[in-house]
N, C-alpha and C positions, 0 to 999 in steps of 0.2 A: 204540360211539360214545356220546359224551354230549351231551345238551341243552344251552343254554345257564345250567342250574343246574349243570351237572354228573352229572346224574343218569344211569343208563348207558339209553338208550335203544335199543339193538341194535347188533349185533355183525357185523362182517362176515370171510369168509377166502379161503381160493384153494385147487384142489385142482390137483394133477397125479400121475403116475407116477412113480413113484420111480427107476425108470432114466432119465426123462425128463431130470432136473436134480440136481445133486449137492446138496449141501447150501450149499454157499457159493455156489453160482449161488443158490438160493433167498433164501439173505439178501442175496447184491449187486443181484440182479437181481429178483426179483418182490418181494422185501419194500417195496424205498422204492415202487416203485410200484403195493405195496396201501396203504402210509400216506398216501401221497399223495392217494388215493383218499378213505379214511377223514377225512381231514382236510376236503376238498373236501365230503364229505357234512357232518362236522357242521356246518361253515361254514352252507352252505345250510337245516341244522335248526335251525341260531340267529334265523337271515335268516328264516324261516317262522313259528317261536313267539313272534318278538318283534314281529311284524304281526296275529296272530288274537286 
């Protein structure tokens, strides 16, 4: 995730079993909804560093 300079300020991921989900379940289905996530955060670290 980056700041709003850009700069990478942490990283986020997702674990499961590998019999759990195929691989294309993982990009259709948990990928957009850890971008989604990731985006929502840096949203909020922009919204936070651009107030202190």
């Amino acid at each position: 995730m980056r700041d709003r300079h850009g700069v990478v300020v942490a990283a986020v991921n997702i674990s499961t079993q590998a019999a759990r989900y195929s691989l294309g379940e993982v990009r259709d289905s948990l990928l957009p909804a850890l971008l989604e996530t990731t985006a929502a955060i840096e949203h909020d670290l922009t919204r936070i560093r651009s107030t202190t």
